[in-house]
C-alpha positions in Angstrom: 104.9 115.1 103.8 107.1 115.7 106.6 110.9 114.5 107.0 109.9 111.5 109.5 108.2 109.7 106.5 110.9 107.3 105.5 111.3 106.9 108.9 107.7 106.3 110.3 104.4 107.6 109.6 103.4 110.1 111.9 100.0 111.4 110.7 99.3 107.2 111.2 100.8 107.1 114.6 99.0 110.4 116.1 96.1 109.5 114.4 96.4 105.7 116.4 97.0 107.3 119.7 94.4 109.8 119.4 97.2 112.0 120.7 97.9 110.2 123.9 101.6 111.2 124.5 101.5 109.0 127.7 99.7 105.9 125.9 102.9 106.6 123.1 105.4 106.8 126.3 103.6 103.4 127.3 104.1 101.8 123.4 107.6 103.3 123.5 108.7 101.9 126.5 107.3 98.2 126.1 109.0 98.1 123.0 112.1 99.1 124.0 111.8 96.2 126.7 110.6 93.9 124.1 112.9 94.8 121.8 116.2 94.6 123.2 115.7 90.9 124.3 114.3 90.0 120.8 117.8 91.7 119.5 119.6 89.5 121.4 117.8 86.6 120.8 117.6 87.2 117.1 121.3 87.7 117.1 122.2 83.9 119.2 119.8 82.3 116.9 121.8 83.7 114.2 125.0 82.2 115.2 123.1 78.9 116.6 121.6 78.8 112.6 118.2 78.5 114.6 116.2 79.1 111.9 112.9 78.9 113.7 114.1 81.4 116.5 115.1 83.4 113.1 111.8 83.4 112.1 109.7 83.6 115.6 111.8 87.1 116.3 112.0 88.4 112.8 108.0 88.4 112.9 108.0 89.4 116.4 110.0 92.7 115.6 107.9 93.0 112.3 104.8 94.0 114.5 106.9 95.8 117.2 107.9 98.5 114.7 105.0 98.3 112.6 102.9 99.3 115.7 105.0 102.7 115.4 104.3 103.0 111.4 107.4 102.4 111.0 107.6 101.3 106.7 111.5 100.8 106.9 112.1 99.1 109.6 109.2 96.8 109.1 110.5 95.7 106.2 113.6 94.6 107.4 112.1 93.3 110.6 110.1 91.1 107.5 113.0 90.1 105.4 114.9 88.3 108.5 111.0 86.7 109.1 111.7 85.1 105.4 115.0 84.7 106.3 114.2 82.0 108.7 111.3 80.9 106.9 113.7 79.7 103.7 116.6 78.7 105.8 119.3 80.7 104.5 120.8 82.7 106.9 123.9 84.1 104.7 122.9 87.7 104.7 121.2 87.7 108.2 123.7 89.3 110.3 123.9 92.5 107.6 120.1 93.0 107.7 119.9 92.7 111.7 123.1 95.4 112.1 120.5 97.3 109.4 117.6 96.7 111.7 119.0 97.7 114.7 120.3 101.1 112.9 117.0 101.8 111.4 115.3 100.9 115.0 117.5 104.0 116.4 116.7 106.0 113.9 113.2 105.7 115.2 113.6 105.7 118.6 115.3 109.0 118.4 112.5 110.4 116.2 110.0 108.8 118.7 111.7 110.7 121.3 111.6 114.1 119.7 107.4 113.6 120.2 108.0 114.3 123.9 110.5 116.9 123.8 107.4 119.1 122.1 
């Protein structure tokens, strides 16, 4: 098992891409698009208590880094999903700082596939 695999599977993600570097570079940069919006959106529902929103982005970002394999930041991306889905918003801010650390995390190891 290599060191990326709390971060995101890669034997999952090459396999995926049939080891298209420039479909990945596609993926990679959608998501970063996608992603930075949802960020911001997730974090002004937050303050707003827009649960809904909440949910909508939470599940949003669930698939966006679950596209990429990505176990950890999936997870997360889920718990602020149920986060909105319950209502309770207390610990919401804490697990979207964690989501957007984890989502560097894998952006820099995403970017280490096309420095090879």
């Amino acid at each position: 098992m290599d060191s990326t695999a709390d971060i995101y599977d890669a034997d999952e993600l090459r396999e995926e891409i049939e080891g298209d570097l420039g479909l990945l570079r596609e993926l990679v940069d959608s998501f970063d698009r996608d992603t930075a919006g949802r960020m911001v959106r997730l974090r002004s529902a937050i303050q707003t208590g827009d649960v809904d929103l909440v949910r909508r982005e939470g599940h949003a970002l669930k698939g966006g880094t679950g596209l990429f394999y990505a176990r950890t930041a999936s997870a997360t991306a889920a718990s602020i999903e149920e986060m909105g889905i319950t209502g309770d918003l207390s610990n919401a801010r804490v697990a979207v700082d964690r989501l957007e650390r984890e989502i560097g995390i894998l952006r820099a190891e995403l970017d280490k596939l096309f420095k090879g």
